[in-house]
PyMOL Python script that loads the backbone (N, CA, C, O; Angstrom):
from pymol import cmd

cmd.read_pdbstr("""\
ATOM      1  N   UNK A   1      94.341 198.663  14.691  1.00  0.00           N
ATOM      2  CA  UNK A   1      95.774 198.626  14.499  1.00  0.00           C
ATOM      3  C   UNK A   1      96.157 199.527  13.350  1.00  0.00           C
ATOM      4  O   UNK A   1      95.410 199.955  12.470  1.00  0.00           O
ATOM      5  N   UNK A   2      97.417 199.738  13.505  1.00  0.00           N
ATOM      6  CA  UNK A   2      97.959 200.779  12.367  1.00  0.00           C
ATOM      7  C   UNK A   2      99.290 200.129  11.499  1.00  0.00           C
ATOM      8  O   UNK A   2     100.220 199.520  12.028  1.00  0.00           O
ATOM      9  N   UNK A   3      99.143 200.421   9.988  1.00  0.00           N
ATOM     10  CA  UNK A   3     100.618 199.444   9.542  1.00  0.00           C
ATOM     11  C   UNK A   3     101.563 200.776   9.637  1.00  0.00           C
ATOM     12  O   UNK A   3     101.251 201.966   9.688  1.00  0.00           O
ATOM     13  N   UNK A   4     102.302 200.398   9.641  1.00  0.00           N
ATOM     14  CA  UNK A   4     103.610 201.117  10.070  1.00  0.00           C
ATOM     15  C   UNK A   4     104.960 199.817   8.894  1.00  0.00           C
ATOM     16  O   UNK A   4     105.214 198.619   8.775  1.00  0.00           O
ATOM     17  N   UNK A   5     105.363 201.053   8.369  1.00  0.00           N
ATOM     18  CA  UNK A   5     106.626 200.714   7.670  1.00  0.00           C
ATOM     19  C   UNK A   5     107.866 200.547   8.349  1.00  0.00           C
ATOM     20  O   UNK A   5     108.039 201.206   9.374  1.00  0.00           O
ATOM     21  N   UNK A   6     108.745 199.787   7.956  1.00  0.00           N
ATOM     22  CA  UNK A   6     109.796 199.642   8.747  1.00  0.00           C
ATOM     23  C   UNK A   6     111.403 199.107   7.662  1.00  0.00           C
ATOM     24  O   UNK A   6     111.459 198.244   6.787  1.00  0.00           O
ATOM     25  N   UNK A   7     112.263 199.818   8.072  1.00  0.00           N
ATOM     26  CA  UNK A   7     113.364 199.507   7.967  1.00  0.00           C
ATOM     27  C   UNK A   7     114.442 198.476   8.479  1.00  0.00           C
ATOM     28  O   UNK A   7     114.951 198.733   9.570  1.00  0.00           O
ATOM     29  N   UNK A   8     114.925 197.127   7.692  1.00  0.00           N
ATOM     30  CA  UNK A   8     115.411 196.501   8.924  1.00  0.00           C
ATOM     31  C   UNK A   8     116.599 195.607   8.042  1.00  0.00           C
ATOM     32  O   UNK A   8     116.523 195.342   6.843  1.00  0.00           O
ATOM     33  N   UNK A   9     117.734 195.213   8.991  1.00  0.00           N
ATOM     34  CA  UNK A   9     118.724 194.445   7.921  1.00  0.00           C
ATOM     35  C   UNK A   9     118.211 193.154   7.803  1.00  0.00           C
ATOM     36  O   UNK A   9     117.594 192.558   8.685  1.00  0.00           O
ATOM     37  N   UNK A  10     118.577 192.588   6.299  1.00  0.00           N
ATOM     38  CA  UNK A  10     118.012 191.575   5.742  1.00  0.00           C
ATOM     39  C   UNK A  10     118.514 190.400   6.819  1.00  0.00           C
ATOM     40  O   UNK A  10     117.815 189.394   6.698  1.00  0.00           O
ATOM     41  N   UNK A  11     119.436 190.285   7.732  1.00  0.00           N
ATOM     42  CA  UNK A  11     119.140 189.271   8.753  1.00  0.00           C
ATOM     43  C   UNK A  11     119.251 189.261   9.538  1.00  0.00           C
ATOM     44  O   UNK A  11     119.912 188.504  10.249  1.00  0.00           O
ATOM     45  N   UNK A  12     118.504 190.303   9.810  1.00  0.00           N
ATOM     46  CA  UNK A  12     117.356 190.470  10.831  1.00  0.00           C
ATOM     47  C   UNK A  12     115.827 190.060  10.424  1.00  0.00           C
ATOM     48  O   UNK A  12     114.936 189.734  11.208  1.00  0.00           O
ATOM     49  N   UNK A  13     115.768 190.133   9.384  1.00  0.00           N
ATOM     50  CA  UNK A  13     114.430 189.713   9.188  1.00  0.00           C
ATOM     51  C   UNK A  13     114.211 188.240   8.455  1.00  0.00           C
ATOM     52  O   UNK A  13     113.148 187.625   8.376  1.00  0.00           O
ATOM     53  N   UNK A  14     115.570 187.823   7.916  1.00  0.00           N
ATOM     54  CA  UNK A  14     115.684 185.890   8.070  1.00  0.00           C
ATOM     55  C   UNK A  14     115.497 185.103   9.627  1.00  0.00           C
ATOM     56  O   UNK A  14     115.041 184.004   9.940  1.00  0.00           O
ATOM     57  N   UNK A  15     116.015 186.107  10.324  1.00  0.00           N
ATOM     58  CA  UNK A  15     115.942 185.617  11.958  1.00  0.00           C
ATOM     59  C   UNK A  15     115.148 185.321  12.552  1.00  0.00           C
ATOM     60  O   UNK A  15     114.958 184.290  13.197  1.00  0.00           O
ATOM     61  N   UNK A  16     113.921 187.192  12.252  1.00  0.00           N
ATOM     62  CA  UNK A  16     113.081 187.083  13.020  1.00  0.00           C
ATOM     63  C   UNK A  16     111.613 185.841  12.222  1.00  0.00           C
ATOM     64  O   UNK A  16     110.807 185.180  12.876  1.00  0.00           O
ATOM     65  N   UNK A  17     111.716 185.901  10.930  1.00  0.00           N
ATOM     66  CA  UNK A  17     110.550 185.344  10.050  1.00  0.00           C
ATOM     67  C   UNK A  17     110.991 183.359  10.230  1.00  0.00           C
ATOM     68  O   UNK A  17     110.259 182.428   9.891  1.00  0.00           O
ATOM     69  N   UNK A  18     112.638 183.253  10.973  1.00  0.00           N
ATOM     70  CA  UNK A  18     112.591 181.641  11.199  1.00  0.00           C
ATOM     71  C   UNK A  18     111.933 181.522  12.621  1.00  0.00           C
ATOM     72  O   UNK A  18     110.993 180.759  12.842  1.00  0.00           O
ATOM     73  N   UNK A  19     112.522 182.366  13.599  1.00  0.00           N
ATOM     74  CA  UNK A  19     112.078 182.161  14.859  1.00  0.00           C
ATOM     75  C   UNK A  19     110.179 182.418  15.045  1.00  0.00           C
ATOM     76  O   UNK A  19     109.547 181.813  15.910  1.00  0.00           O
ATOM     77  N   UNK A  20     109.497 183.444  14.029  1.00  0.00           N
ATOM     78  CA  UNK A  20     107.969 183.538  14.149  1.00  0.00           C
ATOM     79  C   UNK A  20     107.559 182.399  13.705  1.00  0.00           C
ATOM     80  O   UNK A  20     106.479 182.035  14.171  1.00  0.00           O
ATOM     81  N   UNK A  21     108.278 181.406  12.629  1.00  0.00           N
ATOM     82  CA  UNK A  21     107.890 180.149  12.270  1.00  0.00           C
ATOM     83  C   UNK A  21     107.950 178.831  13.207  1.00  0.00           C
ATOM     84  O   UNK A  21     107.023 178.031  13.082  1.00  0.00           O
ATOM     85  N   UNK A  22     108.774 178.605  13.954  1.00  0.00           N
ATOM     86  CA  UNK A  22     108.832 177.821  14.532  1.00  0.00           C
ATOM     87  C   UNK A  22     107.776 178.274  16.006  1.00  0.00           C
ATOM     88  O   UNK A  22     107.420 177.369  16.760  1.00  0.00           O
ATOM     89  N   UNK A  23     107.394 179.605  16.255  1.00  0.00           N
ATOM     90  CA  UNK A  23     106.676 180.068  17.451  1.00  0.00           C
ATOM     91  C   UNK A  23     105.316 180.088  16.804  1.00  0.00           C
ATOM     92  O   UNK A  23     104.247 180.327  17.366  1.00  0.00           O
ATOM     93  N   UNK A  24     105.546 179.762  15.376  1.00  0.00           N
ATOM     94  CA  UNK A  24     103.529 179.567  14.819  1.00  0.00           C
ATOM     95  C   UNK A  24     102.960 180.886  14.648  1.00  0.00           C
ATOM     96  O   UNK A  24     101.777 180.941  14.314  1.00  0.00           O
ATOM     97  N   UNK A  25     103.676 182.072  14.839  1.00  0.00           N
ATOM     98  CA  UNK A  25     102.985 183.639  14.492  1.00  0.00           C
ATOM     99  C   UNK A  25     103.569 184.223  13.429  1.00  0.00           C
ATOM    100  O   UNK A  25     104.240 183.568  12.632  1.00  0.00           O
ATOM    101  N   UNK A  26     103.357 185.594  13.308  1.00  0.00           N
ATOM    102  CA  UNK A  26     103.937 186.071  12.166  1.00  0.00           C
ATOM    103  C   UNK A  26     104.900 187.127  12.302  1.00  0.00           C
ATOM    104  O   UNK A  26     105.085 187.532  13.449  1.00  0.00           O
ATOM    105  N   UNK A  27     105.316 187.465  11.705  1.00  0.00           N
ATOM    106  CA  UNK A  27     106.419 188.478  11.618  1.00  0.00           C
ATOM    107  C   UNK A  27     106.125 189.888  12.521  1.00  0.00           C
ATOM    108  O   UNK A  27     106.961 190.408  13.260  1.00  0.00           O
ATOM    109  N   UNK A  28     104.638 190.424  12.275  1.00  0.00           N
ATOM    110  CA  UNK A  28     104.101 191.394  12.718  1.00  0.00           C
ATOM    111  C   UNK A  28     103.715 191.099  14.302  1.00  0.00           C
ATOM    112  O   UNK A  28     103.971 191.933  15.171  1.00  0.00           O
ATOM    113  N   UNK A  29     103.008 189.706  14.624  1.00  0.00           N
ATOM    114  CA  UNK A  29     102.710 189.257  15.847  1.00  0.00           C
ATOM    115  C   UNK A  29     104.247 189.475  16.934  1.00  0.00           C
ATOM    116  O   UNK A  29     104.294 189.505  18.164  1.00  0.00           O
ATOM    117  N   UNK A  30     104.867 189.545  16.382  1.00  0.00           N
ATOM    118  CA  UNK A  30     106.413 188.612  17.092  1.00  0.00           C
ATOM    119  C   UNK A  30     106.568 190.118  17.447  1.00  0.00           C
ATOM    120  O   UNK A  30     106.790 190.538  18.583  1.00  0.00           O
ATOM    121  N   UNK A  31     106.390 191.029  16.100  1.00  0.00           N
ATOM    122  CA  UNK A  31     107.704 192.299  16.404  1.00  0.00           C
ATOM    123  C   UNK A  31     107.043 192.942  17.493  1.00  0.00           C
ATOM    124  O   UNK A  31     107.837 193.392  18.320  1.00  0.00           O
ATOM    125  N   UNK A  32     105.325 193.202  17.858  1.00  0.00           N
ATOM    126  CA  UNK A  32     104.470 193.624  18.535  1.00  0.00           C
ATOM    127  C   UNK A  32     104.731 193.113  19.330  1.00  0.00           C
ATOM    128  O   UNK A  32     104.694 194.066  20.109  1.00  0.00           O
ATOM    129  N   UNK A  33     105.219 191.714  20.369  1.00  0.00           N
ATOM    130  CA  UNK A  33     105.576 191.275  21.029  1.00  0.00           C
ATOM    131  C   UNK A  33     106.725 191.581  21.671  1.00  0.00           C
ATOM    132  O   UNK A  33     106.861 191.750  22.883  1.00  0.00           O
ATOM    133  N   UNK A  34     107.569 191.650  20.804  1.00  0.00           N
ATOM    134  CA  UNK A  34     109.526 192.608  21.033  1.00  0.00           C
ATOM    135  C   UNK A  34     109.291 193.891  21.354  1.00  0.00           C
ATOM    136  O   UNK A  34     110.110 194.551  21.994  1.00  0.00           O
ATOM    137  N   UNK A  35     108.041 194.412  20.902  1.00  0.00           N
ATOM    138  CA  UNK A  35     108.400 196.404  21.119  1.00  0.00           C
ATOM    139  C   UNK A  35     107.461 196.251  22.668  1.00  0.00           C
ATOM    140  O   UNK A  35     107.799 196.968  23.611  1.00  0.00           O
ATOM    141  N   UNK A  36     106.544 195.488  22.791  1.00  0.00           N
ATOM    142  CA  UNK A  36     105.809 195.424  24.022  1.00  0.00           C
ATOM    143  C   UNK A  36     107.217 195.506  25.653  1.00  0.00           C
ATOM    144  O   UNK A  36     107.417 196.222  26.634  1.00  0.00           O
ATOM    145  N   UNK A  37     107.929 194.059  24.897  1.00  0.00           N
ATOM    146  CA  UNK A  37     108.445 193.756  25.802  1.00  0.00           C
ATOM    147  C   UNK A  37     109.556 194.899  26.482  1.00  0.00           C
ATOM    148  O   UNK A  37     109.643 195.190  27.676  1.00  0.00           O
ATOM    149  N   UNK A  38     110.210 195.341  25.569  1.00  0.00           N
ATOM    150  CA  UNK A  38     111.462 196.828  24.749  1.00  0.00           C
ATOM    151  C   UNK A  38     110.580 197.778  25.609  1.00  0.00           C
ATOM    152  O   UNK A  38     111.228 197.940  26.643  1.00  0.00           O
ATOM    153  N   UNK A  39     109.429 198.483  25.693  1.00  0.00           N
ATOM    154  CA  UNK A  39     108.569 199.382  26.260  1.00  0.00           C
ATOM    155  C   UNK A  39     109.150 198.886  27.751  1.00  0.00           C
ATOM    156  O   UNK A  39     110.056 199.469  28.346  1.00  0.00           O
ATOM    157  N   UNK A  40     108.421 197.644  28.257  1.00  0.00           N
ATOM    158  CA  UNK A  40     108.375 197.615  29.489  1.00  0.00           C
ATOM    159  C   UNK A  40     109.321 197.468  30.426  1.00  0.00           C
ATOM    160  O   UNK A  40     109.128 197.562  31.638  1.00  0.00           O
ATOM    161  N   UNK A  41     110.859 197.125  29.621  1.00  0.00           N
ATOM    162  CA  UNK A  41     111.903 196.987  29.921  1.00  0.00           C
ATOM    163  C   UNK A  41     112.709 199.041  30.380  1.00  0.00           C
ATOM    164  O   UNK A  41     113.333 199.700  31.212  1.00  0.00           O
ATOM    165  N   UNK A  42     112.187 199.075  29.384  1.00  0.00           N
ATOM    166  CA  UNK A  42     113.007 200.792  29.440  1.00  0.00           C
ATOM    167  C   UNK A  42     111.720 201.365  30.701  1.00  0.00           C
ATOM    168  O   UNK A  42     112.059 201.961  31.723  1.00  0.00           O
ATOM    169  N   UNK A  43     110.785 201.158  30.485  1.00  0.00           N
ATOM    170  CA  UNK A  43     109.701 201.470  32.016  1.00  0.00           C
ATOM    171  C   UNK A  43     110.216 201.098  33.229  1.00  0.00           C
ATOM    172  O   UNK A  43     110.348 201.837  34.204  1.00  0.00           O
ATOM    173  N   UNK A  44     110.599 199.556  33.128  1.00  0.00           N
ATOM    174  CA  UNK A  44     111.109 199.729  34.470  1.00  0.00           C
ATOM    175  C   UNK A  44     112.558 200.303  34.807  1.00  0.00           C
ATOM    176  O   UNK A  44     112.893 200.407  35.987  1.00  0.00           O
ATOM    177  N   UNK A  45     113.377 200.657  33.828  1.00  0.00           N
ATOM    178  CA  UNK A  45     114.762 201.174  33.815  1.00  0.00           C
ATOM    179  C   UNK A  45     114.533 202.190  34.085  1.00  0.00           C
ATOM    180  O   UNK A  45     115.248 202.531  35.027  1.00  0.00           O
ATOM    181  N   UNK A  46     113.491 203.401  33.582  1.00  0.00           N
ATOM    182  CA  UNK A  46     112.904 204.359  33.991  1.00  0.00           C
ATOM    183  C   UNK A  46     113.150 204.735  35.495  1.00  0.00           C
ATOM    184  O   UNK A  46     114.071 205.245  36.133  1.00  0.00           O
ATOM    185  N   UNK A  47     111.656 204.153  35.814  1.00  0.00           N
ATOM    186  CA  UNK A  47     111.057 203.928  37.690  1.00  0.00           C
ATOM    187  C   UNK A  47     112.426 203.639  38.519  1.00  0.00           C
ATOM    188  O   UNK A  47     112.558 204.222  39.595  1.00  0.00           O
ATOM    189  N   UNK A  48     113.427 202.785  38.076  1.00  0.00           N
ATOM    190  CA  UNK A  48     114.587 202.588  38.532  1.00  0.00           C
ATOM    191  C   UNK A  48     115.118 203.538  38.641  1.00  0.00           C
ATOM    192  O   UNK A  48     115.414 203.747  39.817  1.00  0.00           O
ATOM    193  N   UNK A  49     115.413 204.268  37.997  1.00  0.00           N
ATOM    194  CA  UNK A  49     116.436 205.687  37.649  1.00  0.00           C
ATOM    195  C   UNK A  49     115.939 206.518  38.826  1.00  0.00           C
ATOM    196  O   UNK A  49     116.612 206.977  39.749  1.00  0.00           O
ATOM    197  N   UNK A  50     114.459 206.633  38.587  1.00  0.00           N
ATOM    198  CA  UNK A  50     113.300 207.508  39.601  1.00  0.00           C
ATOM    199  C   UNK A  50     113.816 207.744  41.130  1.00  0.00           C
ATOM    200  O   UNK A  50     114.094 208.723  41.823  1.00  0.00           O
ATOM    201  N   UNK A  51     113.788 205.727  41.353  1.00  0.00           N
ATOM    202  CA  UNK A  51     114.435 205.407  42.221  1.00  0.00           C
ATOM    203  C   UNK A  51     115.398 205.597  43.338  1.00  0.00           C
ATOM    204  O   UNK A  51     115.413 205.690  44.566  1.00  0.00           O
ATOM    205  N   UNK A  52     116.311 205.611  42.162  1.00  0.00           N
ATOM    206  CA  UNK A  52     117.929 205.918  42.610  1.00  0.00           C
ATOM    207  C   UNK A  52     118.291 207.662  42.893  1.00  0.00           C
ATOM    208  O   UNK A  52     118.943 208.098  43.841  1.00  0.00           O
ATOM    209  N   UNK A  53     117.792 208.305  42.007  1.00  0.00           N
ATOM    210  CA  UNK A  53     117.610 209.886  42.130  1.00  0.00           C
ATOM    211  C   UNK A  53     116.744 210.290  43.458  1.00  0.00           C
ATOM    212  O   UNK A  53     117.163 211.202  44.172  1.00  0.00           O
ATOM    213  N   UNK A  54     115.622 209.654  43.758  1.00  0.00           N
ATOM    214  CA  UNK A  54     114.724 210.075  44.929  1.00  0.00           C
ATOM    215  C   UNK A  54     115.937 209.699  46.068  1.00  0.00           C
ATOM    216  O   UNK A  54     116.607 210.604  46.566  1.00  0.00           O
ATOM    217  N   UNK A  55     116.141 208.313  46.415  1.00  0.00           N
ATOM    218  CA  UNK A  55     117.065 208.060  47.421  1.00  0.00           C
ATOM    219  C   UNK A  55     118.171 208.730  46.890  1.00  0.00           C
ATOM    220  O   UNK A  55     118.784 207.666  46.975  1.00  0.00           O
ATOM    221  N   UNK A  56     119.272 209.739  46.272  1.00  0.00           N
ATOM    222  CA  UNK A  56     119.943 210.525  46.319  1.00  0.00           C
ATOM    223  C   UNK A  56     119.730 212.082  46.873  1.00  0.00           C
ATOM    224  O   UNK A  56     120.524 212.842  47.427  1.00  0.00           O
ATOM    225  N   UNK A  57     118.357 212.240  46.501  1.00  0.00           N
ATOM    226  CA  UNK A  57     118.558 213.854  46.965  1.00  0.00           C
ATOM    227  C   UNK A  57     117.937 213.497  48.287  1.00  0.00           C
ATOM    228  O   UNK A  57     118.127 214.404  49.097  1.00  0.00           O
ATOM    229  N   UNK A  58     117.148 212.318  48.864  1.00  0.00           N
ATOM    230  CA  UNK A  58     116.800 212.739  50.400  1.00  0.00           C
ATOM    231  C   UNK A  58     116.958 210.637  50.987  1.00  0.00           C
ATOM    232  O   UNK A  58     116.096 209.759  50.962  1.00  0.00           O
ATOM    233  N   UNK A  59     118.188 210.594  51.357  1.00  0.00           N
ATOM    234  CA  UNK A  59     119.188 209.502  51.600  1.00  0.00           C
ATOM    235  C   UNK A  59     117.947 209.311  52.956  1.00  0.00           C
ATOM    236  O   UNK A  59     117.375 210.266  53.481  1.00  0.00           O
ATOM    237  N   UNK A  60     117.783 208.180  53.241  1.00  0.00           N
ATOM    238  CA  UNK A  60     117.222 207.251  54.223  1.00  0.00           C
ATOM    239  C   UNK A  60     117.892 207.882  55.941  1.00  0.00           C
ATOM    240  O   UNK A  60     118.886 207.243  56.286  1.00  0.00           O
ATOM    241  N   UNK A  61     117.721 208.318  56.338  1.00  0.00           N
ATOM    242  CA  UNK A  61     117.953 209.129  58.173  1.00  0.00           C
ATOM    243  C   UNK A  61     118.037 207.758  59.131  1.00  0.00           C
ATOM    244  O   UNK A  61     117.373 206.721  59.103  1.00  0.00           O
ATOM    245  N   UNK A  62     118.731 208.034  59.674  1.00  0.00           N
ATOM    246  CA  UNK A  62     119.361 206.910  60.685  1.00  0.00           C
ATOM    247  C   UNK A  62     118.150 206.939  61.721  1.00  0.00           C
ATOM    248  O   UNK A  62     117.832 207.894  62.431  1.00  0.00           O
ATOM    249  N   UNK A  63     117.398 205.386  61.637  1.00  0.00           N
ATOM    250  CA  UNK A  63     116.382 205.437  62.713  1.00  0.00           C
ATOM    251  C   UNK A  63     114.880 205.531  62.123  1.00  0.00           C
ATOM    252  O   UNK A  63     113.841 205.328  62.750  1.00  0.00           O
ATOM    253  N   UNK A  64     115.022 205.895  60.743  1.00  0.00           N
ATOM    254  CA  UNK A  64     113.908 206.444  59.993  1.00  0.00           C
ATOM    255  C   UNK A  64     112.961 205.051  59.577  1.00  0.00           C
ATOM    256  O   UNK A  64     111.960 205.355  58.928  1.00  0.00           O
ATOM    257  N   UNK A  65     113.073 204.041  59.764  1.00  0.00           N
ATOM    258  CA  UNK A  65     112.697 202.510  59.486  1.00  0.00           C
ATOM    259  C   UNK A  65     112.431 201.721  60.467  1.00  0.00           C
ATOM    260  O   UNK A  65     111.745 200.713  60.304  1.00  0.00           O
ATOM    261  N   UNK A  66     113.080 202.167  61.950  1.00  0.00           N
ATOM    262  CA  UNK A  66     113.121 201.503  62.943  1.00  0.00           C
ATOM    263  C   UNK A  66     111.840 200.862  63.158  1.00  0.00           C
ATOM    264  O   UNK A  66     111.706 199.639  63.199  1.00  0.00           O
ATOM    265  N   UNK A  67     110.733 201.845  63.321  1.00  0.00           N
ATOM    266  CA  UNK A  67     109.383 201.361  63.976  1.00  0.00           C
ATOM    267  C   UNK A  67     108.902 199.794  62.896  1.00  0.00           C
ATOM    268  O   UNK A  67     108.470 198.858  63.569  1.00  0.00           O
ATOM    269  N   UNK A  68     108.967 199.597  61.607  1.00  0.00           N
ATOM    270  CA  UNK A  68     109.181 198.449  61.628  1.00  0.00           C
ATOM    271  C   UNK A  68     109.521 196.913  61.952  1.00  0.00           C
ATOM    272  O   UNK A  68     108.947 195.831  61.830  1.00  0.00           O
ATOM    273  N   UNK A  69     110.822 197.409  62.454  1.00  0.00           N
ATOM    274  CA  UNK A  69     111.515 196.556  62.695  1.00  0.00           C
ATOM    275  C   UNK A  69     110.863 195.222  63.754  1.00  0.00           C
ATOM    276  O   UNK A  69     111.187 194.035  63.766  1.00  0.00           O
ATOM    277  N   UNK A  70     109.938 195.887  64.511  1.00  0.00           N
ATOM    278  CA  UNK A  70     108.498 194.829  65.421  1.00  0.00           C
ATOM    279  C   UNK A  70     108.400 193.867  64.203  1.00  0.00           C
ATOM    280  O   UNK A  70     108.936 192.762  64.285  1.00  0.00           O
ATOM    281  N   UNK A  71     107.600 194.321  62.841  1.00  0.00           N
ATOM    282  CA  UNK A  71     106.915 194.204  62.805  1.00  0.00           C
ATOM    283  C   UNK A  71     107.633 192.741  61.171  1.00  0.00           C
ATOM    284  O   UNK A  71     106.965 192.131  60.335  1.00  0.00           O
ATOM    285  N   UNK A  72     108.340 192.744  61.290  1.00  0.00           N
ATOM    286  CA  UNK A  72     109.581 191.745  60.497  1.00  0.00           C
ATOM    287  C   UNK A  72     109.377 190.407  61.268  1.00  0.00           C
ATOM    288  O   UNK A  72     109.504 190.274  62.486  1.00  0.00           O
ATOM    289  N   UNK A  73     109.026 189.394  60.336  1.00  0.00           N
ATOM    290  CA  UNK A  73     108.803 187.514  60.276  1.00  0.00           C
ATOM    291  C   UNK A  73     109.872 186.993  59.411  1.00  0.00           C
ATOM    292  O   UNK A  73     110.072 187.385  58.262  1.00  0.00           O
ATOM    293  N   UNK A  74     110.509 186.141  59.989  1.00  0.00           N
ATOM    294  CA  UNK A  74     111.239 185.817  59.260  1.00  0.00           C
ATOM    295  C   UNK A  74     110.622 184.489  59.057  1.00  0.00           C
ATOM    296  O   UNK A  74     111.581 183.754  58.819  1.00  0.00           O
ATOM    297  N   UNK A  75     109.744 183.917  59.027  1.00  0.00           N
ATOM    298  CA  UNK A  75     109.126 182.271  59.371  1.00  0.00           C
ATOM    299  C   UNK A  75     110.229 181.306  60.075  1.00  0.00           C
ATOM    300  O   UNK A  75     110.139 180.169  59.612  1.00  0.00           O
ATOM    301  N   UNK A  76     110.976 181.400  60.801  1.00  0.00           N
ATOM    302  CA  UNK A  76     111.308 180.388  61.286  1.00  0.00           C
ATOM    303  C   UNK A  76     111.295 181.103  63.017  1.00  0.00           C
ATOM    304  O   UNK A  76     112.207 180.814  63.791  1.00  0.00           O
ATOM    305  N   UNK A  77     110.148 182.036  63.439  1.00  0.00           N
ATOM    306  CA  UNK A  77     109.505 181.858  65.061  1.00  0.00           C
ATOM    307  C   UNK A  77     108.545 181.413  65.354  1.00  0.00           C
ATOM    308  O   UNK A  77     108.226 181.358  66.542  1.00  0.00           O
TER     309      UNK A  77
END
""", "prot")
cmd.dss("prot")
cmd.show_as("cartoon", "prot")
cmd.util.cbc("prot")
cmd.orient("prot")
């Protein structure tokens, strides 16, 4: 691991040092936990974006899904 300095308003860090107390970790455990989560959040906002841009420049063709359509359960046949 690496320490890394940080800048932060003073309550923000009454907040985060009551809530690591009552969760039993520490200040450093918690924030590693928040930037994990912050990463994987903007990742999938990312892939989303990816998403939405791929189905814009080449839009789904009428018929292009059909052969599926066999192959769809809905559990109640």
């Amino acid at each position: 691991m690496k320490a890394v300095q940080m800048t932060l308003d003073e309550d923000l860090v009454v907040a985060v040092d009551r809530l690591a107390r009552r969760l039993k970790t520490t200040r450093s455990a918690f924030a590693r936990d928040a930037l994990r989560e912050a990463l994987a959040r903007y990742r999938v906002k990312d892939l989303e974006q990816k998403h939405r841009l791929g189905y814009q420049k080449h839009p789904v063709e009428s018929g292009e899904f059909d052969v599926w359509q066999s192959e769809q359960r809905w559990g109640d046949e």
